[in-house]
C-alpha positions in Angstrom: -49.5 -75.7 -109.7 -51.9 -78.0 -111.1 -52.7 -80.7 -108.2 -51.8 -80.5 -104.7 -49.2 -83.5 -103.4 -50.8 -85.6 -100.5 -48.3 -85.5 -97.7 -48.8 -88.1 -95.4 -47.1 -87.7 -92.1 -44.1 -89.9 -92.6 -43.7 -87.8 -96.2 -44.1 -84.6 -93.8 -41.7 -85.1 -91.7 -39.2 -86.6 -94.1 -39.2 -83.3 -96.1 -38.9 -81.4 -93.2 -35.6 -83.2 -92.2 -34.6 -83.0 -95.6 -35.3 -78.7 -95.5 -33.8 -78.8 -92.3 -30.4 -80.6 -93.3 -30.5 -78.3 -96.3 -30.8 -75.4 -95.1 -28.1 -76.3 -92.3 -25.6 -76.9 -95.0 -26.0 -73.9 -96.7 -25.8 -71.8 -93.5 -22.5 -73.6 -92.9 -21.0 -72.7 -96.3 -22.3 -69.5 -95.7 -20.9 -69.0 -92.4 -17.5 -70.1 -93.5 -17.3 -68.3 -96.7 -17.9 -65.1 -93.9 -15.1 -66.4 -92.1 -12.9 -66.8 -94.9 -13.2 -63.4 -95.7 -12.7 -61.8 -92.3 -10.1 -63.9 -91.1 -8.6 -65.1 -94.5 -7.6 -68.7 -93.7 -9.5 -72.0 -94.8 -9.0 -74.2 -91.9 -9.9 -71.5 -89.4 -13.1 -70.2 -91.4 -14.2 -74.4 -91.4 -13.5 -74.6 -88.1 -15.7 -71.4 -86.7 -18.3 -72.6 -89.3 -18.7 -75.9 -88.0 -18.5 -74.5 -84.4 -21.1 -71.5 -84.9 -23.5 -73.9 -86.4 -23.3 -76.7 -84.0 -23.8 -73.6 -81.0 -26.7 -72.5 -82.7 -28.5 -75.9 -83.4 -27.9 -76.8 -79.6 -29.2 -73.4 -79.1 -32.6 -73.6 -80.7 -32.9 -76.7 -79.6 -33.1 -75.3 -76.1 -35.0 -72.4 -77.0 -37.4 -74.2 -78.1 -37.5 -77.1 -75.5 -37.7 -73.3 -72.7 -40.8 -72.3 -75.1 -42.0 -76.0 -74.5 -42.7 -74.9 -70.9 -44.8 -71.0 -71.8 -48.4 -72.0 -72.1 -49.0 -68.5 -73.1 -50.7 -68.1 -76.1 -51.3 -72.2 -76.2 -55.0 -73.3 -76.6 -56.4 -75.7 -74.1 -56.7 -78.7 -75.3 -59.7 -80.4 -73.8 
């Protein structure tokens, strides 16, 4: 790695939605090709895929809105 790219913060958080929406694709393909397997039908596996991964988003979403609220470990910010 020769030079180090400047990230501004716009630039940040773009490529962090872009790793995000990634990564959520491929854990849906995963997750379906899982199915697939176990259950052996396409429209089922999509379906629990789709499902799973929607749970799961609305479920660290929350979990990390609850962790919003610890103050443990947090610095003070004075």
């Amino acid at each position: 790695m020769s030079s180090l790219i400047s990230r501004t913060p716009l630039h940040a958080r773009k490529r962090a939605l872009a790793k995000t929406l990634c990564y959520r694709a491929l854990m849906v393909a995963i997750t379906v090709l899982v199915a697939w397997v176990v259950v052996g039908d396409v429209s089922d596996a999509v379906n629990i895929g789709l499902v799973a991964n929607v749970v799961k988003t609305i479920t660290y979403y929350s979990y990390e809105r609850l962790w919003d609220r610890v103050s443990w470990g947090v610095a003070d910010r004075a």
